[in-house]
Backbone bond lengths (Angstrom), bond angles and torsions (degrees), N, CA, C in turn:
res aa  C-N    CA-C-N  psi(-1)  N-CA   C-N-CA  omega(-1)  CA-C   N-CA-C  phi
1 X - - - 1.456 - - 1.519 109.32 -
2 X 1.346 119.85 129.75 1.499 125.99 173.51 1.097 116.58 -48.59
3 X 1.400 141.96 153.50 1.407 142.04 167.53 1.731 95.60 -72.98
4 X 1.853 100.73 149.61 1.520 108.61 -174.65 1.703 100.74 -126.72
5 X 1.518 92.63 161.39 1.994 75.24 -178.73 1.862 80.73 -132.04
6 X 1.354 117.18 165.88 1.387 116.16 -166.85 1.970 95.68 -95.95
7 X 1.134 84.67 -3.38 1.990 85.18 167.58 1.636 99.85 -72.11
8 X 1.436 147.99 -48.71 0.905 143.89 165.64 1.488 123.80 17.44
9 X 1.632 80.74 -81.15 1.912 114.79 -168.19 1.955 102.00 -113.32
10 X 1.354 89.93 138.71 1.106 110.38 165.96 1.360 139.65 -12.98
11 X 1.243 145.20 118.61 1.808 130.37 -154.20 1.455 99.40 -77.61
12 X 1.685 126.61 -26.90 1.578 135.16 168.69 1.684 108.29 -52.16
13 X 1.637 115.92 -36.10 1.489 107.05 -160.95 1.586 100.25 -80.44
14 X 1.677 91.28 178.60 1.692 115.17 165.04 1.321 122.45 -38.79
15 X 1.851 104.28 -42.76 1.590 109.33 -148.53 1.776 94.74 -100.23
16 X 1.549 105.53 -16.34 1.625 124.41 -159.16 1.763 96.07 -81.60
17 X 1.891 107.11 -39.07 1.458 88.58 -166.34 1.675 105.91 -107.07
18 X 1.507 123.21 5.90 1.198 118.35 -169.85 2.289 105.78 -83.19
19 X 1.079 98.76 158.03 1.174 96.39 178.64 1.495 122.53 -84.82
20 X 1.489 120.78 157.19 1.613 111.29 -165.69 1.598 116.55 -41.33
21 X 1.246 105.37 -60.64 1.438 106.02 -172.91 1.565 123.47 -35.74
22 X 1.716 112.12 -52.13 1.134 124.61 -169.42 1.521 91.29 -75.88
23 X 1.383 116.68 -67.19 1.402 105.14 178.03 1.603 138.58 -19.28
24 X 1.244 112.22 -48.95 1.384 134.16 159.93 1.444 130.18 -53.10
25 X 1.531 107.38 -48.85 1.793 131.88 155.43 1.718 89.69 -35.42
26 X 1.657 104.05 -79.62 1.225 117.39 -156.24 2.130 123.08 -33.83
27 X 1.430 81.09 -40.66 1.760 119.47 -164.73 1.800 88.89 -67.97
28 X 1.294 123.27 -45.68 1.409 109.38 178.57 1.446 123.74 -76.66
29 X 0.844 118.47 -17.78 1.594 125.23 178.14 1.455 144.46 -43.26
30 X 0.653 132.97 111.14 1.920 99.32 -159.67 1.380 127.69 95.50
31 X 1.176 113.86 169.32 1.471 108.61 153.69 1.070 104.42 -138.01
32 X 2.025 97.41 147.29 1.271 131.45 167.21 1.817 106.13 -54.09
33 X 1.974 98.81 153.77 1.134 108.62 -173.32 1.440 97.58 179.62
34 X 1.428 119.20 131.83 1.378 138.19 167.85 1.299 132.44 -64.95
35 X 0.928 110.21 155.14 1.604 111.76 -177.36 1.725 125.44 -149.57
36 X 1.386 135.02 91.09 1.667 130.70 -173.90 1.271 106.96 -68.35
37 X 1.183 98.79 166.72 1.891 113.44 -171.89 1.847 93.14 -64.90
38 X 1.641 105.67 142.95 1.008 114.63 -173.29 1.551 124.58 81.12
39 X 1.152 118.94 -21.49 1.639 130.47 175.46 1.657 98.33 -35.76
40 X 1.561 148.68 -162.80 0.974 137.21 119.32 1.706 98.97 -120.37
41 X 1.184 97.24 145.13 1.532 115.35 156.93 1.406 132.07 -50.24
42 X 1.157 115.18 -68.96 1.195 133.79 -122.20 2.076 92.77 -167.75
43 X 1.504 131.82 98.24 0.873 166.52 151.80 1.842 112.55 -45.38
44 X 1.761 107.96 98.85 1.583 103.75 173.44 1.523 108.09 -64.30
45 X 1.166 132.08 126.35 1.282 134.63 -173.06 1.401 125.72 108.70
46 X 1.015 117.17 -49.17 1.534 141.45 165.96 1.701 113.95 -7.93
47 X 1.225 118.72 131.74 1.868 112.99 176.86 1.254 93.02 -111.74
48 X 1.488 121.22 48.91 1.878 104.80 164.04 1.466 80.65 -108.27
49 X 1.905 91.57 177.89 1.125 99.26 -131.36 1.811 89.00 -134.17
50 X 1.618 115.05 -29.71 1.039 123.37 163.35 1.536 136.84 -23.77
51 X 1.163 133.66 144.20 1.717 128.45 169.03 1.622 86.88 -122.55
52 X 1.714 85.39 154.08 1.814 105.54 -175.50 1.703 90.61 -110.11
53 X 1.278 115.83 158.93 1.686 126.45 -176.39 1.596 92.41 -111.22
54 X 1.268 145.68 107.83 1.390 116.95 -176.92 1.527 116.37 -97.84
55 X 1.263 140.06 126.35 1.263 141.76 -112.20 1.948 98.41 -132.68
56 X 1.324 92.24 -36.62 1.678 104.82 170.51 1.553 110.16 -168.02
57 X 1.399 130.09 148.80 1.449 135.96 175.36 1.524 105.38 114.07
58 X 1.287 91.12 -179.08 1.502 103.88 -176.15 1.527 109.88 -122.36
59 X 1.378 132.94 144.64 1.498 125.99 171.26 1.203 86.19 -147.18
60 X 1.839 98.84 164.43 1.663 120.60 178.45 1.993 112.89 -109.95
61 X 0.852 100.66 126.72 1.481 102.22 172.55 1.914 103.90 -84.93
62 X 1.411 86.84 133.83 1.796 102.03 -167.66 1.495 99.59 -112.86
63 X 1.436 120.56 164.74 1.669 114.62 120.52 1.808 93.12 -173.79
64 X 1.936 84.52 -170.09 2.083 84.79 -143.11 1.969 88.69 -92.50
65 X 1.108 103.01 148.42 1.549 128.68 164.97 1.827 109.17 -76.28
66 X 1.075 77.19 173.77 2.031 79.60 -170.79 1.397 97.12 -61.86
67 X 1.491 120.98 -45.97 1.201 121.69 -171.97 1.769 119.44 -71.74
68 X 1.219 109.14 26.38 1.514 118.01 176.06 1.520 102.45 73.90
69 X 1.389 138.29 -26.60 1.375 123.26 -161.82 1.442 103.71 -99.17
70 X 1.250 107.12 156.71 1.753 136.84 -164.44 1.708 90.28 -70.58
71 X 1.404 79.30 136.88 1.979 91.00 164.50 1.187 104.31 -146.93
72 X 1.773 115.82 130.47 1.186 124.97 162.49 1.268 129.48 -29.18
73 X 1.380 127.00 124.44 1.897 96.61 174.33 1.710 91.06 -122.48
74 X 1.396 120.67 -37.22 1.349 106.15 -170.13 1.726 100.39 -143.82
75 X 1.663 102.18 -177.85 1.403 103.35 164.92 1.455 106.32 -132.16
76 X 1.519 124.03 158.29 1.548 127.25 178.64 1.516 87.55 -120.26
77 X 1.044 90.56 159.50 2.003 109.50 152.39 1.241 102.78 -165.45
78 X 1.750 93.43 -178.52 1.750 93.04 -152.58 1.678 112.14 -69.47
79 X 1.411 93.67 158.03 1.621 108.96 -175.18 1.720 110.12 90.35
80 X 1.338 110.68 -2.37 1.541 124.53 154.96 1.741 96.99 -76.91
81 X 1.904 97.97 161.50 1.386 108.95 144.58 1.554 116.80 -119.34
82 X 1.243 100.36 164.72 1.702 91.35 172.51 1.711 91.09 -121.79
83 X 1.544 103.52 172.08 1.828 105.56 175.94 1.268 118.06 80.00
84 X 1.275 131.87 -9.39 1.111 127.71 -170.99 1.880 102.62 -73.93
85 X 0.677 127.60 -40.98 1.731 123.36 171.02 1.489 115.04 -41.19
86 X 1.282 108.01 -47.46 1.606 105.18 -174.45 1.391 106.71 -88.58
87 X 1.574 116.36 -13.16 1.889 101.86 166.52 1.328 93.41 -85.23
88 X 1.385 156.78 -33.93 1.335 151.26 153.11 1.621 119.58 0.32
89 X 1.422 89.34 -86.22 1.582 120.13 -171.40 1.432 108.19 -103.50
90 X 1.585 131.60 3.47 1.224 92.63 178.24 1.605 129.67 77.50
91 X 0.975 138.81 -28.26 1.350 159.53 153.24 1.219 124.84 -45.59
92 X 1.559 142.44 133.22 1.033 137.13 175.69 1.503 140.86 -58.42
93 X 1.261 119.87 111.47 1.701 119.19 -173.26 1.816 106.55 -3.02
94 X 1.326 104.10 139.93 1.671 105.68 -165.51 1.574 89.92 -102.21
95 X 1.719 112.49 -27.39 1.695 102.12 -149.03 1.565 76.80 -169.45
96 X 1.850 104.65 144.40 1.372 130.84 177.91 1.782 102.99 -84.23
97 X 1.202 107.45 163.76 1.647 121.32 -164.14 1.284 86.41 -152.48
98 X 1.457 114.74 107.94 1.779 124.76 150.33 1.318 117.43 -116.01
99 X 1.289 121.98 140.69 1.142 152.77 148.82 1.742 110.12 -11.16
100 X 1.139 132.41 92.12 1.728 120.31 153.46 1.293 126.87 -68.94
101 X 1.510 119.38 13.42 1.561 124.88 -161.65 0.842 88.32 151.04
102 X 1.765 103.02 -176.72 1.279 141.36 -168.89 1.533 94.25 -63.72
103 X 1.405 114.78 133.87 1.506 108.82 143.83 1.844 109.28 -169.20
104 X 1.348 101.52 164.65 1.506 95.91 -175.49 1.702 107.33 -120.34
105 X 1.401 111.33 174.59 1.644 100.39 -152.48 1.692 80.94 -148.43
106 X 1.532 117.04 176.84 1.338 130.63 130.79 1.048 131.78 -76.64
107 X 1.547 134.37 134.31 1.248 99.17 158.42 2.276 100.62 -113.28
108 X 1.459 83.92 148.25 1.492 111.62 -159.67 1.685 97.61 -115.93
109 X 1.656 120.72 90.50 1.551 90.26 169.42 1.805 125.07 -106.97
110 X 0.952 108.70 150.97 1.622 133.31 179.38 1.427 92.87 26.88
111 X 1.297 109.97 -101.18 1.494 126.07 -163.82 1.735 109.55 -43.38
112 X 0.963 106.54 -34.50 1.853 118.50 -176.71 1.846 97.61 -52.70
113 X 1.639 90.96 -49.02 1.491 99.73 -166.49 1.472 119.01 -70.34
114 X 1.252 95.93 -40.65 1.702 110.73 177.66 1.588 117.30 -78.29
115 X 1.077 116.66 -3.24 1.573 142.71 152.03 1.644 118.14 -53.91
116 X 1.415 91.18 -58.08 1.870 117.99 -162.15 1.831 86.82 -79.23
117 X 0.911 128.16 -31.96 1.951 126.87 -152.65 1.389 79.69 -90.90
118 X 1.724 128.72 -58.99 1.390 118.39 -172.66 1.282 116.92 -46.48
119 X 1.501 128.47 -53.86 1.399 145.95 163.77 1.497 112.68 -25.64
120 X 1.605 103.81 -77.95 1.483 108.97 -179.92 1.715 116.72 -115.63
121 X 1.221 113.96 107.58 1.215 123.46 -155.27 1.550 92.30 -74.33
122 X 1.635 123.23 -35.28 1.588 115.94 -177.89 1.731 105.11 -51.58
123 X 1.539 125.45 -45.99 1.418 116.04 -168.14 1.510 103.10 -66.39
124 X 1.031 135.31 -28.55 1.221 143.70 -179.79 2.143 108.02 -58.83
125 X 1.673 107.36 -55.35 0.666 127.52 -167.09 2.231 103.91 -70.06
126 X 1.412 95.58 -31.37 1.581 109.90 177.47 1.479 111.79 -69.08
127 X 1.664 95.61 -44.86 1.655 100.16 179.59 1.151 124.48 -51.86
128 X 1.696 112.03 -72.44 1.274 128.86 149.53 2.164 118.13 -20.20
129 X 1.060 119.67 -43.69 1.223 109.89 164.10 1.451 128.44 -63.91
130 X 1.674 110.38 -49.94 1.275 128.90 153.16 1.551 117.76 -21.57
131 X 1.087 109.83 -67.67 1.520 121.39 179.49 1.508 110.69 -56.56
132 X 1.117 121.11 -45.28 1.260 132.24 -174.53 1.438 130.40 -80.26
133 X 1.837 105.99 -3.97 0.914 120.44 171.06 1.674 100.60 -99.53
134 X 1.417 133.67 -31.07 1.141 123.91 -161.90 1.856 105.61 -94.59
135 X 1.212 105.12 2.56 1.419 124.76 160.10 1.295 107.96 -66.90
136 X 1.497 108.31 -83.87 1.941 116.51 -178.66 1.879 92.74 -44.67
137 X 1.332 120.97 -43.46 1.676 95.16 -168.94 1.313 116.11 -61.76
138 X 1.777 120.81 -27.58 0.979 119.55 162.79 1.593 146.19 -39.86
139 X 1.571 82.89 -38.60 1.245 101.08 -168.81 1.183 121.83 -82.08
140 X 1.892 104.70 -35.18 1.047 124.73 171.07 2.137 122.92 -44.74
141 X 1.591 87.26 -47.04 1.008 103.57 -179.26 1.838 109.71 -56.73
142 X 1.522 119.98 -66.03 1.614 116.77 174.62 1.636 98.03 -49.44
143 X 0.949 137.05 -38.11 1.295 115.49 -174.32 1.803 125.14 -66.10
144 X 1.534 118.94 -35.62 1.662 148.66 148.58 1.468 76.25 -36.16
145 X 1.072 139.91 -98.08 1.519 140.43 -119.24 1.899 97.34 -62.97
146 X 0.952 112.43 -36.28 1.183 122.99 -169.99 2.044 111.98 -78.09
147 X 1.092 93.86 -41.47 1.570 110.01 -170.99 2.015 117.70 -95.23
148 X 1.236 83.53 -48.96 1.491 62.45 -169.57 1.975 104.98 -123.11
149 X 1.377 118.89 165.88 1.225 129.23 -163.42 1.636 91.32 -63.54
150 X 1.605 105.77 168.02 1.328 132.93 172.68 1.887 104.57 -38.06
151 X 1.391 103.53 -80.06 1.141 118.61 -175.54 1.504 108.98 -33.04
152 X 1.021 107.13 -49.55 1.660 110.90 -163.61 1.807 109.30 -80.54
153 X 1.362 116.28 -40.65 1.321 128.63 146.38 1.991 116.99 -28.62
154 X 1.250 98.60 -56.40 1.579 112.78 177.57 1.383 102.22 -70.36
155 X 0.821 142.51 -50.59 1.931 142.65 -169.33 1.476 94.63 -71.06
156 X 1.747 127.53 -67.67 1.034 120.58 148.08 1.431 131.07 16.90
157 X 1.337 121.92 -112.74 1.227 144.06 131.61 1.946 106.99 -6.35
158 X 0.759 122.40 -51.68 1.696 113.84 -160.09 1.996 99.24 -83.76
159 X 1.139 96.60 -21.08 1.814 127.84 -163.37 2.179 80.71 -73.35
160 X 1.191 107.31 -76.78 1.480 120.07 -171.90 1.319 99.69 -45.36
161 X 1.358 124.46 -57.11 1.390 113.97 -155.63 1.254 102.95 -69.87
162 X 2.085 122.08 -48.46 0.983 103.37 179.29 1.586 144.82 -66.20
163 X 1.534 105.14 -7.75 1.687 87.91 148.50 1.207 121.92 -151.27
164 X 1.481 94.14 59.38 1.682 117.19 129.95 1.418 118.24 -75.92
165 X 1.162 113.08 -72.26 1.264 128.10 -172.89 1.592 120.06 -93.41
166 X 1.453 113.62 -31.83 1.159 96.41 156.93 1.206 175.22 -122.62
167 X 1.863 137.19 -140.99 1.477 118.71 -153.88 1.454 104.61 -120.69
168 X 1.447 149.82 164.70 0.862 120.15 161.59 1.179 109.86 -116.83
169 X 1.785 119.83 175.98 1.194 151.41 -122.58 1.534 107.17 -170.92
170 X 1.518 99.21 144.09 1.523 112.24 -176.27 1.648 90.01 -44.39
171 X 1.609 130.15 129.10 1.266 143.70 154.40 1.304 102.34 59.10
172 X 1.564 128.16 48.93 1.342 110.04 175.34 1.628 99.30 -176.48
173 X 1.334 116.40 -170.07 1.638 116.90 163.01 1.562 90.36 -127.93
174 X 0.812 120.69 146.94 2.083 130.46 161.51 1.464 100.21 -113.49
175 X 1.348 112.41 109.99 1.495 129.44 168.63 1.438 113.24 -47.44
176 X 1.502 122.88 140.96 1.126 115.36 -154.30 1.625 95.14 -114.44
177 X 1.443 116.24 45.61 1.924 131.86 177.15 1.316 77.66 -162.17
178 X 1.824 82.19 149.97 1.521 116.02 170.22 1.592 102.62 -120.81
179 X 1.451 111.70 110.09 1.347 114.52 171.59 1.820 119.91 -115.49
180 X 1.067 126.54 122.19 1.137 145.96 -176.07 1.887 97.59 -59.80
181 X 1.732 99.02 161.68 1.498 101.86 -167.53 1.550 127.25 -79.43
182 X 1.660 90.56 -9.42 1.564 113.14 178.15 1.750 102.35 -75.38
183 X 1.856 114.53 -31.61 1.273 111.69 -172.49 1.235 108.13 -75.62
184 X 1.525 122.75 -32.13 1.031 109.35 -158.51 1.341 114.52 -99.34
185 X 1.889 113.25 9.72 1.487 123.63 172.34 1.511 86.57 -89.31
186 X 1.487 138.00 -53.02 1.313 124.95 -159.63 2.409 102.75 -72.07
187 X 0.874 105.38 -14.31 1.968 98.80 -177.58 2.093 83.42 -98.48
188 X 1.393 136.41 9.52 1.623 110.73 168.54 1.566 90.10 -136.45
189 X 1.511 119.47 28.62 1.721 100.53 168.79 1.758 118.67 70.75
190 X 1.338 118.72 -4.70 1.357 104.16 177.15 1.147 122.21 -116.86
191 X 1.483 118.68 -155.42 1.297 135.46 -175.51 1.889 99.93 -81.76
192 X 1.176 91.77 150.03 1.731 104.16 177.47 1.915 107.89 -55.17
193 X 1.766 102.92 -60.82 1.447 99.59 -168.78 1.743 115.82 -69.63
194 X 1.763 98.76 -5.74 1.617 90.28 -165.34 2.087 84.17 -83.74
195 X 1.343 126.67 -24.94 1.240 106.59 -173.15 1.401 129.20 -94.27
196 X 2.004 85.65 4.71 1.994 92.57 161.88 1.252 98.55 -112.72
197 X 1.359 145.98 27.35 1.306 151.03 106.20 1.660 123.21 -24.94
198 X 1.505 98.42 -64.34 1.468 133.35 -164.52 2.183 84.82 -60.65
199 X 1.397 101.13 -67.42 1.115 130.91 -163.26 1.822 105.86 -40.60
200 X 1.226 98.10 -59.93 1.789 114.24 -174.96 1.384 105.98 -63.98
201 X 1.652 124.62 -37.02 1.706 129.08 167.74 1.195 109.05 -55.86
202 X 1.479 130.77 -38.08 1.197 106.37 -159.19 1.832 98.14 -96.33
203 X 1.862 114.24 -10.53 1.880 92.23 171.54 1.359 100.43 -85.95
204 X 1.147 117.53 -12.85 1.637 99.40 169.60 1.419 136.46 -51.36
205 X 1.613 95.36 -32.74 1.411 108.15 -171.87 1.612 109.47 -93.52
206 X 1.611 105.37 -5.81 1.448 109.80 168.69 2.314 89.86 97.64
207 X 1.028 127.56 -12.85 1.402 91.37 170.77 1.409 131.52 -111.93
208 X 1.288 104.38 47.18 1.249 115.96 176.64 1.861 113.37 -153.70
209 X 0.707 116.57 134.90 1.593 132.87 -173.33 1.614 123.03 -130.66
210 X 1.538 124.78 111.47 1.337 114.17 -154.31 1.833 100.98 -142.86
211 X 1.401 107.30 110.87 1.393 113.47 158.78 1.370 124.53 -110.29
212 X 1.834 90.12 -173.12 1.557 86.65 178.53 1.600 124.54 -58.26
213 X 1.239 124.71 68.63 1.723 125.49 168.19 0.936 87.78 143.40
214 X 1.421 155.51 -2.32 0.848 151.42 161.34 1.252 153.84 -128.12
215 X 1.201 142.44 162.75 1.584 139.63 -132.82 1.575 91.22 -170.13
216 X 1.657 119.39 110.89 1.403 116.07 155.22 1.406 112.32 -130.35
217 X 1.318 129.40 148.42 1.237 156.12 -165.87 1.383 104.61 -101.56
218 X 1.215 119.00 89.18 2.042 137.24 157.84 0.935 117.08 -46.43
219 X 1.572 121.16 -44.26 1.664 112.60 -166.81 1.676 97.26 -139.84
220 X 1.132 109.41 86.06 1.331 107.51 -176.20 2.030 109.23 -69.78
221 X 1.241 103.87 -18.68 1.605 98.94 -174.52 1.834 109.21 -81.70
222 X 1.578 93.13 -25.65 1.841 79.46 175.65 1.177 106.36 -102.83
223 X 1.354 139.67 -20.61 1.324 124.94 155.27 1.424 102.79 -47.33
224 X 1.068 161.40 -9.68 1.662 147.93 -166.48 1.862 91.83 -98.15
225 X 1.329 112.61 -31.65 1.398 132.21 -162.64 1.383 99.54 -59.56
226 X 1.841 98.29 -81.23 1.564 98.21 159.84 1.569 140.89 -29.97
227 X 1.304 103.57 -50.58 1.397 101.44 178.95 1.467 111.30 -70.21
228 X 0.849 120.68 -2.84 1.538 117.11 -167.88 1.388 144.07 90.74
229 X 1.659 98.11 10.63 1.444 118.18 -142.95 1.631 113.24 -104.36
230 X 1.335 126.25 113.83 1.504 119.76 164.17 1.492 110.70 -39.22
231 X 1.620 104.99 152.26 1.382 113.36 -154.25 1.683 95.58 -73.73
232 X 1.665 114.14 -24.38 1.836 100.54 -179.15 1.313 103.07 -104.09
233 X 1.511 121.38 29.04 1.375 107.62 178.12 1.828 120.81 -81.32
């Protein structure tokens, strides 16, 4: 196994906030295993029982609407896990996990894991926070849908990801997911053209910048403005 440094992954993830020791515990566990864009992970419905460690890449968390079609609900990247609910409870996969690219994962099953939490009660104690944060984001999110306009929903949303996930860059952060315009109408509740509406206001105004795969953030302090957002929120 390669040596890992917790600069890697994200200071929000699993692998970003646990401390070396456990971190390291964590890193042997399992086995490693690859994954190409489009692979799926992780099966809506599914009775396995496994959690994946994700180690590098990006994937989308899915699942189906009444009307049969896929809706975004979240994004992981590496130093996230996905699955951990159904080694939890036992319960059937809530939501599908595919691959946006290359990336490689652990795989960690049930008992391995519930082994490692007895051991070190802090990873247990990280997980459990983890979860509990992507709850309130949830929630956060139905609550946006209700309160405030498109635009502000979109800054919102662009505000989280960028530092969650992302890196920075000469005069900017570059989000470290590539989400398409359909994703990013299905994670703010709207219509597609109102969020390439949303989308074209904000390069107009200069704080937002968007290519092919990519998305960087110019003015991260007035985008926080727009959205509505305290400066440590």
């Amino acid at each position: 196994m390669p040596p890992y440094s917790s600069a890697e992954w994200s200071a929000r993830s699993l692998l970003g906030k646990l401390p070396d020791q456990d971190r390291r515990e964590l890193l042997t566990l399992g086995v490693e295993t690859r994954f190409e864009a489009g692979d799926v992970l992780l099966s809506e419905g599914a009775h396995d029982r496994h959690v994946l460690l994700l180690l590098s890449g990006f994937a989308k968390v899915t699942a189906r609407v009444e009307n049969g079609e896929a809706s975004l609900l979240a994004v992981r990247v590496g130093g996230d896990t996905v699955g951990e609910m159904a080694a939890m409870d036992g319960a059937p996969r809530s939501a599908t996990v595919t691959a946006c690219g290359p990336m490689r994962a652990r795989v960690l099953q049930p008992g391995v894991l519930r082994a490692l939490l007895m051991r070190r009660p802090e990873v247990g104690m990280t997980l459990t926070g983890i979860v509990a944060d992507r709850l309130r984001w949830a929630n956060r999110r139905r609550l946006d849908f209700r309160g405030y306009p498109v635009k502000v929903r979109l800054a919102r949303l662009l505000v989280e990801l960028a530092t969650t996930y992302g890196h920075p860059v000469g005069g900017g952060v570059v989000l470290g997911c590539r989400l398409t315009q359909p994703e990013l109408a299905a994670l703010t509740g709207a219509a597609e053209t109102t969020v390439h509406k949303g989308l074209r206001e904000l390069r107009e105004e200069g704080l937002l910048e968007t290519g092919y795969g990519t998305t960087v953030i110019r003015d991260l302090p007035h985008l926080r403005r727009i959205a509505d957002l305290a400066p440590g929120d």
